[in-house]
Every structure is written in C-alpha cells, then in structure tokens.
Biopython code that builds the backbone (N, CA, C, O; Angstrom):
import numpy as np
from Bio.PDB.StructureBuilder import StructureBuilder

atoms = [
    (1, "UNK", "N", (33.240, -15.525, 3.070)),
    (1, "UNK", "CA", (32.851, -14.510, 4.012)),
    (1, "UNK", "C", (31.903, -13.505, 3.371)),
    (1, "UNK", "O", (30.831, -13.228, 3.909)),
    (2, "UNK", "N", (32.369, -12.860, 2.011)),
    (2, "UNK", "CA", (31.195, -12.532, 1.460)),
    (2, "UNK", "C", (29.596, -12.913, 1.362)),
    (2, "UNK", "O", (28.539, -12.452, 1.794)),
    (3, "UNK", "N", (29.985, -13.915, 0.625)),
    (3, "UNK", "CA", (28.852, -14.720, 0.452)),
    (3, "UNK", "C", (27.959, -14.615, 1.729)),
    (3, "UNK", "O", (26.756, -14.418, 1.554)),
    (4, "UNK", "N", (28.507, -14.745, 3.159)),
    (4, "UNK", "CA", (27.466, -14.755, 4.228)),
    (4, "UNK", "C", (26.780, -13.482, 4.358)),
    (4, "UNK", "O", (25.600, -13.356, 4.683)),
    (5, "UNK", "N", (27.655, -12.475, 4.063)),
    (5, "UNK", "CA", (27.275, -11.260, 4.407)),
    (5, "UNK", "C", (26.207, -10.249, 3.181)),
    (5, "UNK", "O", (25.810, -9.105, 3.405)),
    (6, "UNK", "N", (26.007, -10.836, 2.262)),
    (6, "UNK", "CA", (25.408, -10.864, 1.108)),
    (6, "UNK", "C", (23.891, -11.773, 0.953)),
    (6, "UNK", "O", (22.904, -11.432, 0.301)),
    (7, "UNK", "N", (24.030, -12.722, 1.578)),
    (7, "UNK", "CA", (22.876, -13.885, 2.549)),
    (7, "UNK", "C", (21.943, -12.761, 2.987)),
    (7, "UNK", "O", (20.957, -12.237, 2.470)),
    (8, "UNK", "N", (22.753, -12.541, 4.374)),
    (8, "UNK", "CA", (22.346, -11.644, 5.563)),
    (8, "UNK", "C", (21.601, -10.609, 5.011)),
    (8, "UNK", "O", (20.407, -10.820, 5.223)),
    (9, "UNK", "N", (21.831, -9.391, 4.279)),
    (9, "UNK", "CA", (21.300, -8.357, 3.532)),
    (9, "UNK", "C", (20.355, -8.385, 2.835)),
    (9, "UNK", "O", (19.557, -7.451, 2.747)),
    (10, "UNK", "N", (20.222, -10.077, 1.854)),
    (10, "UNK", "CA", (19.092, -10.044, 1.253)),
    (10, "UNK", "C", (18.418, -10.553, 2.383)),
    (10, "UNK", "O", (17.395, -9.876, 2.484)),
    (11, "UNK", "N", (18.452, -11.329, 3.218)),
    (11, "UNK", "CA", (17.332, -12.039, 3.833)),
    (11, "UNK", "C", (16.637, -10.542, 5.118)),
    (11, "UNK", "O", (15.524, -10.410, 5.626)),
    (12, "UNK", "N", (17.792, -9.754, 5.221)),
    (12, "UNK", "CA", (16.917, -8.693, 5.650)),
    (12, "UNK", "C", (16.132, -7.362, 4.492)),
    (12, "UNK", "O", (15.241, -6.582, 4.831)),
    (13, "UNK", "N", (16.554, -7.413, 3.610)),
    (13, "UNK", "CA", (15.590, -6.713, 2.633)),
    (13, "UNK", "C", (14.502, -7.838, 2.348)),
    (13, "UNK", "O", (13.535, -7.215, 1.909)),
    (14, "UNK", "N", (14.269, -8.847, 2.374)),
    (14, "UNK", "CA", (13.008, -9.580, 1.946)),
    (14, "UNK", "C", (12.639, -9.463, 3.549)),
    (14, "UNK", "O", (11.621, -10.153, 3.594)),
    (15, "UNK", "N", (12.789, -9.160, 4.410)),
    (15, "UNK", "CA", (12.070, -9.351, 5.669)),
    (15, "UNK", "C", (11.160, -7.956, 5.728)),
    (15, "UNK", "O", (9.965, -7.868, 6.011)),
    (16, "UNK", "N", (12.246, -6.715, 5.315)),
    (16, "UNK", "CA", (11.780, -5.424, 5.389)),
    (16, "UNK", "C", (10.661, -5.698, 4.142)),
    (16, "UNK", "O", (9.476, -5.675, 4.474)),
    (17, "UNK", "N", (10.933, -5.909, 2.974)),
    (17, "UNK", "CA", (9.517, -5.740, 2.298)),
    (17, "UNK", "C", (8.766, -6.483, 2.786)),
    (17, "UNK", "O", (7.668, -5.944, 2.648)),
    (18, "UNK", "N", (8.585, -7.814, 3.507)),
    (18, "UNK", "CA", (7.561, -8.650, 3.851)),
    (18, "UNK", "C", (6.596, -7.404, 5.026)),
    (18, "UNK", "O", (5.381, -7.267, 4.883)),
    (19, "UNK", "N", (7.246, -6.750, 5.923)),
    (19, "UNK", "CA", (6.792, -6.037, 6.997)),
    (19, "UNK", "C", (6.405, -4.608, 6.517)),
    (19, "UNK", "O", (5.475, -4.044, 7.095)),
    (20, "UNK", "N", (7.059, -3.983, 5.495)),
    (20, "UNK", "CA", (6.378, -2.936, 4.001)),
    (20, "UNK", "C", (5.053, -3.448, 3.905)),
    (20, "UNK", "O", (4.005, -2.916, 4.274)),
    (21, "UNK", "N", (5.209, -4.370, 3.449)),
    (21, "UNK", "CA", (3.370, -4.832, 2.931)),
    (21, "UNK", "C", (2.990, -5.074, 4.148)),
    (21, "UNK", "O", (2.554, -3.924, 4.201)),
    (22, "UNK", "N", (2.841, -5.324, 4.770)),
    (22, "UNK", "CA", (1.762, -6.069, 6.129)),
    (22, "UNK", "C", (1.284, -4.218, 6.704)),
    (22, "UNK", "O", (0.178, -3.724, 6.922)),
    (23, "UNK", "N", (2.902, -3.535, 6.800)),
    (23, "UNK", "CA", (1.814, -2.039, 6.790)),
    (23, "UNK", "C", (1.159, -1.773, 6.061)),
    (23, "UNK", "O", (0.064, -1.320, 6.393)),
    (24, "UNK", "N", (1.462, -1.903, 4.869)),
    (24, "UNK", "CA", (0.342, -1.250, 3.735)),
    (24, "UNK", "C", (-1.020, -2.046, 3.653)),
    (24, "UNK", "O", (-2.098, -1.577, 3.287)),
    (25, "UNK", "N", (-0.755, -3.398, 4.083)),
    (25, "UNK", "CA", (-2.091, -3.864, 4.705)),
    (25, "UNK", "C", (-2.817, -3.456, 5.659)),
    (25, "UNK", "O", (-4.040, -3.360, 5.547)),
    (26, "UNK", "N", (-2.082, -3.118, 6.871)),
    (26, "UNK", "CA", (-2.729, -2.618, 8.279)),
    (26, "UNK", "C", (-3.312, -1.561, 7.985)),
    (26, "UNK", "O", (-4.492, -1.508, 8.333)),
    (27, "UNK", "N", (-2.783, -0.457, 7.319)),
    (27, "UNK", "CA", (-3.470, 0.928, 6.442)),
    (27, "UNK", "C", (-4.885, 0.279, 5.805)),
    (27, "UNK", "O", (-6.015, 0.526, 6.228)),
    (28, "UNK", "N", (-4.531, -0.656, 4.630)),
    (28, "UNK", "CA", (-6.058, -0.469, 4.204)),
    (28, "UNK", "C", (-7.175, -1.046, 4.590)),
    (28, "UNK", "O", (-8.288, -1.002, 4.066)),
    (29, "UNK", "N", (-6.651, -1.836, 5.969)),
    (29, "UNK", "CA", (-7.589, -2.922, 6.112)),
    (29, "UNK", "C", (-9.191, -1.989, 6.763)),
    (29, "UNK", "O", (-10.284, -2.534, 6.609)),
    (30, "UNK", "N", (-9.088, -0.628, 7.441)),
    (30, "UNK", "CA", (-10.025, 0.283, 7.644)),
    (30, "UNK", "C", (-11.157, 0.431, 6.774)),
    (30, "UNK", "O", (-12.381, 0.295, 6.797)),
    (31, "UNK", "N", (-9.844, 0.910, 5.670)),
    (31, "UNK", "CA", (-11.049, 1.156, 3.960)),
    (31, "UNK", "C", (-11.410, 0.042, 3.812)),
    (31, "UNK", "O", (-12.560, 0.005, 4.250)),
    (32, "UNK", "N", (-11.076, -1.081, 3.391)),
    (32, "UNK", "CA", (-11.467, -2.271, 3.073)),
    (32, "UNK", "C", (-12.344, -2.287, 3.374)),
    (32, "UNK", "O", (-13.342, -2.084, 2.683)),
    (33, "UNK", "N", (-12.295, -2.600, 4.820)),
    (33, "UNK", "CA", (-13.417, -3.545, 5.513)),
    (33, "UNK", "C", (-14.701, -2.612, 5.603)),
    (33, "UNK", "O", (-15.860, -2.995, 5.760)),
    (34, "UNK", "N", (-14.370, -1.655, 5.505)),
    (34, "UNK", "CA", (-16.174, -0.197, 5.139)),
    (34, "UNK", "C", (-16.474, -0.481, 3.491)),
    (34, "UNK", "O", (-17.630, -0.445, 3.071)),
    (35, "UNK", "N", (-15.475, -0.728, 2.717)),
    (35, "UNK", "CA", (-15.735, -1.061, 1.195)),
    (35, "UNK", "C", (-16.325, -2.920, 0.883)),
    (35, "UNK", "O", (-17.123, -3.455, 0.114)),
    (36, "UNK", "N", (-15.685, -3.239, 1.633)),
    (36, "UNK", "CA", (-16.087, -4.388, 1.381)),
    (36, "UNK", "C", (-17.630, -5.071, 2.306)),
    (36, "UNK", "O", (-18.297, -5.958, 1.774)),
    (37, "UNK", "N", (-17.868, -4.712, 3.180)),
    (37, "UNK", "CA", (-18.921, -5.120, 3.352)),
    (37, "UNK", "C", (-20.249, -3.959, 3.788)),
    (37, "UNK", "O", (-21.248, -4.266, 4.439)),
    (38, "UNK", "N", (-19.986, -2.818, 3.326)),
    (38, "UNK", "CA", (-21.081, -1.634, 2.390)),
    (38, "UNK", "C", (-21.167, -1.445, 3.959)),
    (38, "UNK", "O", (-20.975, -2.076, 4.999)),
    (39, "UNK", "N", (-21.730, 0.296, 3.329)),
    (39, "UNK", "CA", (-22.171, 1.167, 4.210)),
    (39, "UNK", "C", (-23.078, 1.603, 4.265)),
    (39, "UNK", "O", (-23.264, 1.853, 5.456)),
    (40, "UNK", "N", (-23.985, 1.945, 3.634)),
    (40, "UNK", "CA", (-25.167, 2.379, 3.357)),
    (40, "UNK", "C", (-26.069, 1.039, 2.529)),
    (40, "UNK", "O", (-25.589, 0.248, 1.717)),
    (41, "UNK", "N", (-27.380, 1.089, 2.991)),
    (41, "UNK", "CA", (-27.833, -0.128, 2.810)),
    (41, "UNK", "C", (-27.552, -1.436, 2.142)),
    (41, "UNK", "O", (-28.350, -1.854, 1.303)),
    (42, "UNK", "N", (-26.260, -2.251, 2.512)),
    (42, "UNK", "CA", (-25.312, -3.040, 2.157)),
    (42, "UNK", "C", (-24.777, -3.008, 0.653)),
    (42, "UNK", "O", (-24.532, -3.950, -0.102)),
    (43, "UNK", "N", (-24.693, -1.894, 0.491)),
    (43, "UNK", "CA", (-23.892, -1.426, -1.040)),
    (43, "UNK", "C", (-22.304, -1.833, -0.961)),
    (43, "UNK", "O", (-21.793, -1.863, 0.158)),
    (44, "UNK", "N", (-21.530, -2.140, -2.079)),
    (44, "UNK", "CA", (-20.152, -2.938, -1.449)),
    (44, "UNK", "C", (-19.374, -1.920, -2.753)),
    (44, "UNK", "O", (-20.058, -1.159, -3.438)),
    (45, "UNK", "N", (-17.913, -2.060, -2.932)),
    (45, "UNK", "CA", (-17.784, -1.351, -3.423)),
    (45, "UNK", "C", (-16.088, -2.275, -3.694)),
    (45, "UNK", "O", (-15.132, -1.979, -2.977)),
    (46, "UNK", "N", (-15.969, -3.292, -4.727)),
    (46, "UNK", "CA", (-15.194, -4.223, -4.930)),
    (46, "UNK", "C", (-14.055, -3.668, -5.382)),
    (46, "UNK", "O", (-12.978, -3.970, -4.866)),
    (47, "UNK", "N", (-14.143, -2.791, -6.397)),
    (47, "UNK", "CA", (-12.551, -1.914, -6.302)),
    (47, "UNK", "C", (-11.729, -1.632, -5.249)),
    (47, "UNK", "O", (-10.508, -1.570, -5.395)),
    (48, "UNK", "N", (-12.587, -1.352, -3.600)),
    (48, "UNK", "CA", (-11.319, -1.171, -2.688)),
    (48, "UNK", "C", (-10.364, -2.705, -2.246)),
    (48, "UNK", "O", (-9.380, -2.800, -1.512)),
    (49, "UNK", "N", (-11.024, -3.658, -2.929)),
    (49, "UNK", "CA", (-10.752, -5.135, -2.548)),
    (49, "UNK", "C", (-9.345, -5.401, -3.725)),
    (49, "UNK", "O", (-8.201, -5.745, -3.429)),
    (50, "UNK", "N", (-9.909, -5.107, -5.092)),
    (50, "UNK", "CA", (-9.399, -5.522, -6.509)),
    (50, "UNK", "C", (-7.862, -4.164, -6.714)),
    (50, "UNK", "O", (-6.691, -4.520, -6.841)),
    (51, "UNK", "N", (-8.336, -2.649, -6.690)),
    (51, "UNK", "CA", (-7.359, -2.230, -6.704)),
    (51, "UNK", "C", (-6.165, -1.767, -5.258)),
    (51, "UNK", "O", (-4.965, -2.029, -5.187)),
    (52, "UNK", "N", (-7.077, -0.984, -4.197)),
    (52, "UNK", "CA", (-7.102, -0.990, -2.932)),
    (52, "UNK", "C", (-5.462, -1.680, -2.487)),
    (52, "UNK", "O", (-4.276, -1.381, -2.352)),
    (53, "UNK", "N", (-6.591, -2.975, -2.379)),
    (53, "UNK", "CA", (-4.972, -3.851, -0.987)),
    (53, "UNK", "C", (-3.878, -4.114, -1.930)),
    (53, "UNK", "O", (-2.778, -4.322, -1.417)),
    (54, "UNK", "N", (-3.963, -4.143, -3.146)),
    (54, "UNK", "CA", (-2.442, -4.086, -4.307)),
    (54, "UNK", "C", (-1.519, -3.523, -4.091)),
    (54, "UNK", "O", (-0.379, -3.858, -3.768)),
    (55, "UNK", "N", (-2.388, -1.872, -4.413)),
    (55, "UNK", "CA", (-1.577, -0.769, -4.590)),
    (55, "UNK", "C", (-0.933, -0.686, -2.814)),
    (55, "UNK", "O", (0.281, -0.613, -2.626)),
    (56, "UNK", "N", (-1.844, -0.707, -1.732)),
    (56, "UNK", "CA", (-1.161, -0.252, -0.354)),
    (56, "UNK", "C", (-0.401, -1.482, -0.084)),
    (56, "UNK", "O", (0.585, -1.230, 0.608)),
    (57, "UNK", "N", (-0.539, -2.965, -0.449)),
    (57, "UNK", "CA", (0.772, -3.485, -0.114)),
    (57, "UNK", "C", (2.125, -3.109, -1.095)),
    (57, "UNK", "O", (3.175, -2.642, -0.654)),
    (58, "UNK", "N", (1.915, -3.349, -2.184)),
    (58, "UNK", "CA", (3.253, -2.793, -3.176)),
    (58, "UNK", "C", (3.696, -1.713, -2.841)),
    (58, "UNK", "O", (4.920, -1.847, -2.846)),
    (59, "UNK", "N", (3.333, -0.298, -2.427)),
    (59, "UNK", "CA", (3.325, 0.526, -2.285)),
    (59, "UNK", "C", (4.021, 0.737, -0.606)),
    (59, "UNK", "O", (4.752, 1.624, -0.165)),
    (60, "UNK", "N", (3.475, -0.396, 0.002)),
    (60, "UNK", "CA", (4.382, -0.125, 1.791)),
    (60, "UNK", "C", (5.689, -0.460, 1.499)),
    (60, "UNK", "O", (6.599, 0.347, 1.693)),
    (61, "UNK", "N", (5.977, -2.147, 0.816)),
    (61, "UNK", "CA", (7.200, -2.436, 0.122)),
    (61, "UNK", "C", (8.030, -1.866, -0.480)),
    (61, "UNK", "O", (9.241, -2.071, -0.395)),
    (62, "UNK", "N", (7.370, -0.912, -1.309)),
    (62, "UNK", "CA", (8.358, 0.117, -1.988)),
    (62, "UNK", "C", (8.868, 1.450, -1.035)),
    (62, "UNK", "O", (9.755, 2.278, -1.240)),
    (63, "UNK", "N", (7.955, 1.291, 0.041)),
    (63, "UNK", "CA", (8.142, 2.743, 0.860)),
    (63, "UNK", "C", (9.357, 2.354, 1.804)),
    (63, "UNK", "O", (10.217, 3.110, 2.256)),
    (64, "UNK", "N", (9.157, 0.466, 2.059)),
    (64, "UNK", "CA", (9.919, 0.055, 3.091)),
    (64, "UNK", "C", (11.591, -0.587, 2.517)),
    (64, "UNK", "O", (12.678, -0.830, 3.041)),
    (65, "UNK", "N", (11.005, -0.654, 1.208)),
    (65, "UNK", "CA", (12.639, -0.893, 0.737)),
    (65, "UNK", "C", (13.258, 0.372, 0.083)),
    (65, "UNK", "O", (14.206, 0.150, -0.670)),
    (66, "UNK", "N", (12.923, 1.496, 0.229)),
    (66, "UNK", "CA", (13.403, 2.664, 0.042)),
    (66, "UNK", "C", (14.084, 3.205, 1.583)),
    (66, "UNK", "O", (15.170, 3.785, 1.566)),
    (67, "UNK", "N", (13.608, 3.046, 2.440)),
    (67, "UNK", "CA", (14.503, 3.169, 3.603)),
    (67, "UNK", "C", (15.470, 2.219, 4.020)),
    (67, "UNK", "O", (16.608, 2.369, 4.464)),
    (68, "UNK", "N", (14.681, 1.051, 3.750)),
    (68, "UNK", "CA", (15.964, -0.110, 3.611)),
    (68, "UNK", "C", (17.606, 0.370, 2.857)),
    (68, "UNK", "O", (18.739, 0.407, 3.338)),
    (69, "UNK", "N", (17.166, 0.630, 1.738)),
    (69, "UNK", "CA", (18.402, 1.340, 1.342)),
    (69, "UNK", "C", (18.954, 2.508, 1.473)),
    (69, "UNK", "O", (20.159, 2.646, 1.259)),
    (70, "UNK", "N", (18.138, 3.572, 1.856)),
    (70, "UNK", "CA", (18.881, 4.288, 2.320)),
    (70, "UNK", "C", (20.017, 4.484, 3.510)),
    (70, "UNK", "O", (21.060, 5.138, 3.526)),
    (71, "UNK", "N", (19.343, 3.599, 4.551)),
    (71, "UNK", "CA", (19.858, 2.982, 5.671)),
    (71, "UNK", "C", (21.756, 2.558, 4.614)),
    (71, "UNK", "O", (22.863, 3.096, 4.583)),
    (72, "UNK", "N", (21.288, 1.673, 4.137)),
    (72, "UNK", "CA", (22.428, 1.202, 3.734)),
    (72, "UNK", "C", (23.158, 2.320, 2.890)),
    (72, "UNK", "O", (24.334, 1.956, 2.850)),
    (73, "UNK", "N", (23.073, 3.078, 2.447)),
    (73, "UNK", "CA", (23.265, 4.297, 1.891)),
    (73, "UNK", "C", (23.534, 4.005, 0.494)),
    (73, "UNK", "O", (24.604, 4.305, -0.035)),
    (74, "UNK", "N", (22.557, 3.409, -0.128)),
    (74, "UNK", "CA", (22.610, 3.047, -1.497)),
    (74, "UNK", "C", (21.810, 3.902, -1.827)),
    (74, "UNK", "O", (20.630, 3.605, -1.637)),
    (75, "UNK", "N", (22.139, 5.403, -2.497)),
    (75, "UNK", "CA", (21.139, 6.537, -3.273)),
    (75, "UNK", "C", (20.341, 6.300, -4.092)),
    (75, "UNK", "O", (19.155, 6.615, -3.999)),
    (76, "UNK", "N", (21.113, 5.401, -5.517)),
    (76, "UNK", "CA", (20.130, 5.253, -6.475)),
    (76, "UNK", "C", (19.166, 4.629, -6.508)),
    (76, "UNK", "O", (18.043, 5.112, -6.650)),
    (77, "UNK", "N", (19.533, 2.942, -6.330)),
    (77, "UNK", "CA", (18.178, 2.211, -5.539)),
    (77, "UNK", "C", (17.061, 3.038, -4.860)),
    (77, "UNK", "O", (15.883, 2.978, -5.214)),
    (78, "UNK", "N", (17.446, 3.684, -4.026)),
    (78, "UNK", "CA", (16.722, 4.746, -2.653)),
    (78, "UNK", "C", (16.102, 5.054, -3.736)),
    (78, "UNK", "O", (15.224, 4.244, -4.035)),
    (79, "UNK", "N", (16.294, 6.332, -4.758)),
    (79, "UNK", "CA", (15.600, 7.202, -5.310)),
    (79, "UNK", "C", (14.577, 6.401, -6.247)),
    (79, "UNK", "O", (13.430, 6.846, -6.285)),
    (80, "UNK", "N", (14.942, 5.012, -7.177)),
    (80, "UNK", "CA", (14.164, 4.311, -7.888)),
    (80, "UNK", "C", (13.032, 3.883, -6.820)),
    (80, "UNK", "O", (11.897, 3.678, -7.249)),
    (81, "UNK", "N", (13.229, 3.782, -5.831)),
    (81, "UNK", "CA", (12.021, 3.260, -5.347)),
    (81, "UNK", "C", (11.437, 4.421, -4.409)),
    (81, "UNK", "O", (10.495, 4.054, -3.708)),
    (82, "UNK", "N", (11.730, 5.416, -4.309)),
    (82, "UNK", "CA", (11.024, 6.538, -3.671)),
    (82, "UNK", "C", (9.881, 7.164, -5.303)),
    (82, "UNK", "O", (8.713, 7.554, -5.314)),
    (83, "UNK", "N", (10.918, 6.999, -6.494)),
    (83, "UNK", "CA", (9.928, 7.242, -7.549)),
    (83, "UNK", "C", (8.766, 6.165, -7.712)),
    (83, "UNK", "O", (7.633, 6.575, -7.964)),
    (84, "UNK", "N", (8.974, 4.999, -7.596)),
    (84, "UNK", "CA", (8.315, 3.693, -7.417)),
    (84, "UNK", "C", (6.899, 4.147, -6.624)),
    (84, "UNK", "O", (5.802, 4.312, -7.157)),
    (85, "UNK", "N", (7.246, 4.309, -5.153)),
    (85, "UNK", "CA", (6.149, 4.269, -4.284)),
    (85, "UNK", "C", (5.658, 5.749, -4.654)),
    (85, "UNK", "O", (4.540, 6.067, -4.247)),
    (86, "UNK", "N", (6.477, 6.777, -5.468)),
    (86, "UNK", "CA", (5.163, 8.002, -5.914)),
    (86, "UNK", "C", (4.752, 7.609, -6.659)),
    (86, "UNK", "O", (3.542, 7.749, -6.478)),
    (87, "UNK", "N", (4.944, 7.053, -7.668)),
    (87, "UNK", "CA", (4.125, 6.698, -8.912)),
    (87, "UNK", "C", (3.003, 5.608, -8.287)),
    (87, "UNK", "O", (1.806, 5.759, -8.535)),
    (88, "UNK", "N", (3.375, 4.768, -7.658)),
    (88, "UNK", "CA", (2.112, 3.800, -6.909)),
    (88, "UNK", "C", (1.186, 4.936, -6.217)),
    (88, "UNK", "O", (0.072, 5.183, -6.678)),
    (89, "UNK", "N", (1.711, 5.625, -5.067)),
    (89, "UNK", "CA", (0.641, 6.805, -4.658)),
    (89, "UNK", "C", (-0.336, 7.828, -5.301)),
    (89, "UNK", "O", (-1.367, 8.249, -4.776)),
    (90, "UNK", "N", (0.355, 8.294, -7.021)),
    (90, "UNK", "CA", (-0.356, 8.570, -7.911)),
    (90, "UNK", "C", (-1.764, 7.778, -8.386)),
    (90, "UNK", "O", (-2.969, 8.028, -8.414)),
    (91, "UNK", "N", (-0.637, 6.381, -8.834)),
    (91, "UNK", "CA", (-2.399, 6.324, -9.482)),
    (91, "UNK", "C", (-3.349, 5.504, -8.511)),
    (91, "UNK", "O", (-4.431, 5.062, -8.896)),
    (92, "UNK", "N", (-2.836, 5.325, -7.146)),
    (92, "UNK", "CA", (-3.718, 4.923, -6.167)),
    (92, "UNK", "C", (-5.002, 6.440, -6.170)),
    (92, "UNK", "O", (-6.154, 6.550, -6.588)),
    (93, "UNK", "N", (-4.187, 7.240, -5.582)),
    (93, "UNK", "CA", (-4.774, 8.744, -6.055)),
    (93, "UNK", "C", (-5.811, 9.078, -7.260)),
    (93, "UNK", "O", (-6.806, 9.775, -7.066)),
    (94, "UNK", "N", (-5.509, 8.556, -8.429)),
    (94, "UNK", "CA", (-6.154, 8.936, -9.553)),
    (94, "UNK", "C", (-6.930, 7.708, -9.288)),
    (94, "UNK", "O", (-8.021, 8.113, -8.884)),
    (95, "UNK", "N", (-6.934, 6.668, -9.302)),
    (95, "UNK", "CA", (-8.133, 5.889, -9.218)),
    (95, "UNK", "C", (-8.927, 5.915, -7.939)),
    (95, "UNK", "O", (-10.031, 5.377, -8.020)),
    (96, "UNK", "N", (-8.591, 6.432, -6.766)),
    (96, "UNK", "CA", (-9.639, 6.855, -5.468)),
    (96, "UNK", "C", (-9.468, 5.282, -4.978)),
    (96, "UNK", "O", (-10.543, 4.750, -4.701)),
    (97, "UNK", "N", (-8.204, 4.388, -4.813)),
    (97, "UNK", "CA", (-8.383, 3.527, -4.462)),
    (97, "UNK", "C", (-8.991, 3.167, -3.152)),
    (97, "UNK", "O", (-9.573, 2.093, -2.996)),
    (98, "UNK", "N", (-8.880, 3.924, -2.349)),
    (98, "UNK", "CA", (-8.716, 4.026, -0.739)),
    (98, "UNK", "C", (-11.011, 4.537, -0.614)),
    (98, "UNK", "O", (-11.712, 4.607, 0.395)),
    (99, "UNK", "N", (-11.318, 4.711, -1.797)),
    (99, "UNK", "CA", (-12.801, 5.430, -1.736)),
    (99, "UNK", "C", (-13.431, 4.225, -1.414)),
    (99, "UNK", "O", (-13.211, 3.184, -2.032)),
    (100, "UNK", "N", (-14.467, 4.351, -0.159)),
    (100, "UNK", "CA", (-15.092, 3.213, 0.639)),
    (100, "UNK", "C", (-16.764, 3.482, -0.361)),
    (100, "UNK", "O", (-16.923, 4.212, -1.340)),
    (101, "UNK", "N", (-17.602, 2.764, 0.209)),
    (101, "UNK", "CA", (-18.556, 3.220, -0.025)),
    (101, "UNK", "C", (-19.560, 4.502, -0.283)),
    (101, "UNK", "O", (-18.854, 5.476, -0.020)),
    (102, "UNK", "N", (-20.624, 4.887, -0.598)),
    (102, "UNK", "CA", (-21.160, 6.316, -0.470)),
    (102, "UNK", "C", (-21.746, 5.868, 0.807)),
    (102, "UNK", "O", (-22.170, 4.739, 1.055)),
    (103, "UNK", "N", (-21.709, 7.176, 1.801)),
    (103, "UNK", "CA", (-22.236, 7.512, 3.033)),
    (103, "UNK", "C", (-23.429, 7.847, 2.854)),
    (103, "UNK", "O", (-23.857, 8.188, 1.752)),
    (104, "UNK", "N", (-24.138, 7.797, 3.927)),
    (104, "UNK", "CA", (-25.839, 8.487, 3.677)),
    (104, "UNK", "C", (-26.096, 9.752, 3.089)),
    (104, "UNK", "O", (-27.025, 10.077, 2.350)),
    (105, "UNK", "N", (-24.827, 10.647, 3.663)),
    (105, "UNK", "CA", (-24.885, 11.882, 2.682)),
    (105, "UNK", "C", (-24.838, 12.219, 1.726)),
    (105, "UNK", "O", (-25.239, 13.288, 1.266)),
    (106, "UNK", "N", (-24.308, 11.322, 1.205)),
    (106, "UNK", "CA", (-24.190, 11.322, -0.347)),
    (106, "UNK", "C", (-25.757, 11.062, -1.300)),
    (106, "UNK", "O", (-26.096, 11.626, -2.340)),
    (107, "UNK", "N", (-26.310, 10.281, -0.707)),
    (107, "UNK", "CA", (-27.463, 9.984, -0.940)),
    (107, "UNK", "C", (-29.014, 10.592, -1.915)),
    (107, "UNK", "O", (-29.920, 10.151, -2.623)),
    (108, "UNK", "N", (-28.417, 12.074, -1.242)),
    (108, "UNK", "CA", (-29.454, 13.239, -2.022)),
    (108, "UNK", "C", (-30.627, 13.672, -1.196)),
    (108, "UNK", "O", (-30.442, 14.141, -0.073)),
    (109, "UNK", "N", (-31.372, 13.587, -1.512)),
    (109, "UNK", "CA", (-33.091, 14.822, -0.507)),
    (109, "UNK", "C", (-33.737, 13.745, 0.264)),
    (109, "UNK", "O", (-34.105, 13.806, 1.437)),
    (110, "UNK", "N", (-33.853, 12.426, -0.815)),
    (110, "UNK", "CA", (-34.569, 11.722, 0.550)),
    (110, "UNK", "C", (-34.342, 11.290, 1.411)),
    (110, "UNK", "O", (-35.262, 10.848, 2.101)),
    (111, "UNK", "N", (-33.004, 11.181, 1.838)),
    (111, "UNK", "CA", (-31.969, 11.027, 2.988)),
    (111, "UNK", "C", (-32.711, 12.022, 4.053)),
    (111, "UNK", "O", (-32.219, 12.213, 5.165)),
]
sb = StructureBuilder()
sb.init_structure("model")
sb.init_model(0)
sb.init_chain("A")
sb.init_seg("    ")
for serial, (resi, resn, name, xyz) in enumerate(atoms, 1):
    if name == "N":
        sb.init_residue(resn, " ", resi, " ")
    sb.init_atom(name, np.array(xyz, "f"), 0.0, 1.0, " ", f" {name:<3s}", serial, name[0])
structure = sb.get_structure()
C-alpha cells in the first residue's frame, strides 16, 4: 500500500517539474525568439538560446517543485529549492540572460 502511494507522489512531482519547465519555456520563448532571430538589421544574439532557455526551464522546475512541496508540507525540501530557483534567478540576472538583441536605440547618432 505504501509502495502505491509513494508511485503516485513521485509520478506527480515529475509531472509538476515537467509543467515547471514548459513555463519557464513559455516565459522565454518572447526573448528568445527577438534574440534569436535579431532585431536590428538581423543581428542575433546566441546567448539568449545557449544560456536563456536553461536557466528559465531549470529555474520554472525549481519554482514548480518548491510549491510542489510545500503543498505537501515538506519545509526543508521547500526552502532548498526556493534557494535553488534564487540562486538560478541570480545568475540568470548577472548574466542578462533574458537580454534580446540591441534595439535601434541603442544604435548611437546615425540612427
């Protein structure tokens, strides 16, 4: 009887992170798709491709199995992965993962 009910839990925490990432996909797919195929005279900008969709899928997963457990009212887990998805939001942050291309404004005078 255990055993089923132990089944059940993981196969819904691997469902919740599977649907974690697919948000953190749906989020970057905006940036992406302005980074990946350029904005200003087809300039591309491959970091939002390489670091970008990593960090926002790992990062939905960690956001989504942190409520996962809390739900279940497992604290510590909860808190390891609430530190998890800040530390992913950090250095998404410090590296400007989410930064699309330069806009025309950016450009300078002869713009």
């Amino acid at each position: 009887m255990e055993t089923r009910r132990e089944a059940v839990t993981g196969t819904t925490g691997c469902l919740t992170a599977v649907l974690g990432t697919l948000a953190g996909i749906a989020v970057w797919f905006p940036y992406g798709r302005r980074g990946l195929f350029g904005s200003f005279e087809g300039e591309t900008n491959p970091a939002v491709f390489w670091l970008g969709l990593p960090v926002m899928a790992v990062g939905g997963a960690a956001a989504a199995l942190a409520v996962f457990a809390l739900v279940r009212g497992r604290w510590r887990p909860a808190l390891g992965l609430v530190a998890a998805a800040a530390g992913i939001a950090a250095f998404g942050y410090g590296f400007n993962v989410l930064a699309g291309t330069r806009a025309v404004a950016d450009c300078g005078s002869p713009c």
